[in-house]
C-alpha positions in Angstrom: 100.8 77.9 193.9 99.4 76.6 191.1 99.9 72.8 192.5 98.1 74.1 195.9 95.3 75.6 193.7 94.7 72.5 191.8 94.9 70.0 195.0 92.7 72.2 196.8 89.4 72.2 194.3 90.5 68.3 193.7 90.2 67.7 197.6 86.7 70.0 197.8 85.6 67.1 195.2 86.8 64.2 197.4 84.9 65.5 200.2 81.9 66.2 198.1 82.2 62.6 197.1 82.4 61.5 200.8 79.6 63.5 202.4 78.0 60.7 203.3 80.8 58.5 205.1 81.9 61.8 206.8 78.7 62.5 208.2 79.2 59.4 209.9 82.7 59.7 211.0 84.3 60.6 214.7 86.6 63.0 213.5 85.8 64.2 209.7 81.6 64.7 210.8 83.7 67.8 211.6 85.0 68.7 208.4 83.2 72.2 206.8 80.8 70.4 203.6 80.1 67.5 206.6 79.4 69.5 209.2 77.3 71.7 207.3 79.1 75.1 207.5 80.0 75.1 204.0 77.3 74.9 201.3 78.0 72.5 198.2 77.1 75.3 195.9 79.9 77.4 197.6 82.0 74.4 197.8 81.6 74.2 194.0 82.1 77.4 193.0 85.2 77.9 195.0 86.4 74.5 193.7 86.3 75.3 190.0 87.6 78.9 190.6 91.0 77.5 192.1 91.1 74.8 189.1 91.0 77.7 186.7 93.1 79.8 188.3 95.6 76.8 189.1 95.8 75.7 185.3 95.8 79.6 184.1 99.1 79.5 186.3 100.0 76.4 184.9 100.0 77.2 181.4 102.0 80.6 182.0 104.7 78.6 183.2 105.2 76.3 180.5 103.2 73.6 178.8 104.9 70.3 179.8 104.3 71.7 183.1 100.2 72.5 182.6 100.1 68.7 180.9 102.1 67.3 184.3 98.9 69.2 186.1 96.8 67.7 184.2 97.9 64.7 184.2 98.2 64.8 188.3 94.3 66.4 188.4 93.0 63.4 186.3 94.7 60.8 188.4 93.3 62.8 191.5 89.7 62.6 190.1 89.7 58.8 189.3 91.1 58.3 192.9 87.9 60.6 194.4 85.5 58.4 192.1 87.1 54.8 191.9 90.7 54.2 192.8 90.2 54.8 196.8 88.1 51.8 197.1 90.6 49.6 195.8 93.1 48.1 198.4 96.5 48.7 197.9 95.5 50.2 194.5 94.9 53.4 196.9 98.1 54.0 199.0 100.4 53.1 195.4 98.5 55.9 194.0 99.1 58.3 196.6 102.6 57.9 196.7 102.8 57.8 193.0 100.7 61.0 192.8 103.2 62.5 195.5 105.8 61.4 193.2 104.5 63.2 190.2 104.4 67.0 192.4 108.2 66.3 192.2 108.6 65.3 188.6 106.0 68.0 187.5 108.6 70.3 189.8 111.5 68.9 187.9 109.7 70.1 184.6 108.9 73.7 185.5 112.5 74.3 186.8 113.6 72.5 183.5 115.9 70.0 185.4 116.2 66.6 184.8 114.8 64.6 188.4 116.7 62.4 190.2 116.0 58.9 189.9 116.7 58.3 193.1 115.1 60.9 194.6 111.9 59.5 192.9 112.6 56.0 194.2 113.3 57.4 197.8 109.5 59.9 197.4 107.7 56.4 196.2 109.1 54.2 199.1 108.2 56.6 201.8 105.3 58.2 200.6 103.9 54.7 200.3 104.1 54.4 203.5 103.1 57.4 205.1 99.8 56.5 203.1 99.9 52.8 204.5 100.0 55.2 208.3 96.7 57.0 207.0 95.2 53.6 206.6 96.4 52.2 209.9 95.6 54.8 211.5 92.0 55.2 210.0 91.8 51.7 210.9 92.9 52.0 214.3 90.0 54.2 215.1 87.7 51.5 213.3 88.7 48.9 215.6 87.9 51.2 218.5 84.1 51.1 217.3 82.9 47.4 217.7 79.9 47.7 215.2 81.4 48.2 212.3 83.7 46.1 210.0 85.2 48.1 207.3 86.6 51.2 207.3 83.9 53.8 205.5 84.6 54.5 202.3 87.5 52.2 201.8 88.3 48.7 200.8 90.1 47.3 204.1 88.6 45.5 207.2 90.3 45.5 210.8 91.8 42.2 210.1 94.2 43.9 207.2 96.3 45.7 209.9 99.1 43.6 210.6 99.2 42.9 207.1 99.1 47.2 206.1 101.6 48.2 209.0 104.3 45.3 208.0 103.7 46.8 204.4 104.0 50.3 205.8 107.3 49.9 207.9 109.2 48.0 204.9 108.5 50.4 202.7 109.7 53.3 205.0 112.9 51.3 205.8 113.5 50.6 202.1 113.2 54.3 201.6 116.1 54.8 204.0 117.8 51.8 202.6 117.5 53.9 199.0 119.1 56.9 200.8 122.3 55.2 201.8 122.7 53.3 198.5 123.0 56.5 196.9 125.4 58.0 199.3 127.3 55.2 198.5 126.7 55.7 194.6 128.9 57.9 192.2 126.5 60.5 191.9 125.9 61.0 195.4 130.2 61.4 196.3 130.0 63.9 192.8 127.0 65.8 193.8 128.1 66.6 197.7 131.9 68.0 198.9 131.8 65.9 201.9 129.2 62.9 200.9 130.1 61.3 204.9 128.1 63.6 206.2 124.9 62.4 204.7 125.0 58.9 207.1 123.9 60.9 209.2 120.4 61.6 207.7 119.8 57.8 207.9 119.4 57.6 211.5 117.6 60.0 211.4 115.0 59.2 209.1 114.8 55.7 210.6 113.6 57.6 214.0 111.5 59.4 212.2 109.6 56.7 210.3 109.5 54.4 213.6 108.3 57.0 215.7 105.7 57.6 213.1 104.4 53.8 213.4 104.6 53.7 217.1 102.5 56.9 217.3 100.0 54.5 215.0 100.0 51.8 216.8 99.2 53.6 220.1 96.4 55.3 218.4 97.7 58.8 219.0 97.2 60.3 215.5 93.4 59.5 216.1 92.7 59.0 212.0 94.7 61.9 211.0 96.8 62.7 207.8 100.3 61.5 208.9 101.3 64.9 207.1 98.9 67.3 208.8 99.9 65.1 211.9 103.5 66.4 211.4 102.8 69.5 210.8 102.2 70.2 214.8 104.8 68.0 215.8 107.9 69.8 217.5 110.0 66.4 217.2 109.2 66.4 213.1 110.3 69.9 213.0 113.2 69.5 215.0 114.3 66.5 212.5 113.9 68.6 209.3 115.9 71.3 210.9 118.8 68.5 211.6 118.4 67.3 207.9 118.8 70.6 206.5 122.1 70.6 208.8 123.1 67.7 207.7 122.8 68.8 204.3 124.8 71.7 205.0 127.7 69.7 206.3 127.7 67.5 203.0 127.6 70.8 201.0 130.2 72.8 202.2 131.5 71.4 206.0 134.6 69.9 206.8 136.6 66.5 206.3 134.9 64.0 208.5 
């Protein structure tokens, strides 16, 4: 709750900074504060409500875990103002500030993360952001006057270069997984460790599918996330993954 609270009033921010490329946007023109059904004074208000109310939470859960929230809200801030011009600089810090909702996690359930479930988080949440900026691109391409993406640092002519990034660093995530099935701590942590293979396939549909849906310009400049959130097939492979996880847990002898 607290984490929602505080990425909430950080995104209001973002979006106050970006009136003026969303005004001029296909898709985000549509957005409340662009579209005008949302006043900035409201916008505001709400916006530093939820921040209080998300650090109040914070601090009543412990205090390692109200610093992790800060430290996650001032990364957020100087990605709104500075870092989300930068190419490359951008995406690494989405995935890193992805990253840090599961070590901030880690702290409030006072367990020590996983090193390589930090590695795996950074590897694909890198490029699920390189998918955003494809995608985003994409959609710029389709709209011959204009040369760089509003708002951001890349022009058309990055794409091949973003979405060879993007797909090696979804593979490597999957690579990751199967290194640690293989590892010591995966066969300790897991009855039946075999099991876990199968995630790997599955992820590596996933993450292809993802990038083909790119390509073919079917997200239309949308949050790879939000996208996923509608999609039956991304649904149906969580569900699978859970069951896989469930075999490795407690199923039989493969």
């Amino acid at each position: 709750m607290a984490f929602g609270l505080c990425a909430s009033a950080t995104y209001l921010f973002n979006d106050l900074l970006d009136l003026p490329s969303d005004r001029v946007h296909r898709i985000k023109r549509l957005r409340p504060l662009a579209a005008g059904s949302l006043s900035i004074p409201t916008a505001v208000a709400i916006g530093a409500a939820m921040l209080a109310l998300a650090f109040a939470l914070a601090l009543a859960i412990s205090s390692g875990f109200a610093a992790m929230l800060l430290l996650y809200t001032t990364i957020t801030l100087a990605y709104s103002m500075r870092l989300k011009r930068l190419p490359m600089v951008d995406v690494l810090v989405l995935a890193a500030l992805y990253t840090l909702r599961i070590g901030a996690g880690a702290v409030a359930a006072q367990v020590t993360p996983s090193n390589w479930l930090l590695a795996i988080s950074m590897f694909l949440f890198l490029s699920l952001a390189l998918v955003k900026r494809c995608a985003e691109l994409e959609e710029t391409i389709a709209d011959e006057d204009t040369t760089l993406a509003p708002g951001r640092g890349y022009q058309p002519r990055d794409l091949p270069s973003l979405r060879g990034m993007g797909l090696a660093s979804g593979f490597l995530s999957v690579l990751v997984l199967t290194l640690y099935i293989n590892s010591q701590h995966g066969r300790n942590q897991y009855a039946q460790p075999e099991w876990l293979w199968a995630a790997a396939p599955l992820l590596l549909l996933w993450i292809g599918r993802i990038w083909l849906k790119t390509g073919r310009r079917e997200l239309q400049g949308e949050d790879p996330l939000q996208f996923a959130l509608r999609d039956c097939f991304s649904w149906l492979t969580v569900a699978l993954l859970i069951g896989v996880g469930l075999l490795a847990t407690i199923g039989p002898t493969v």
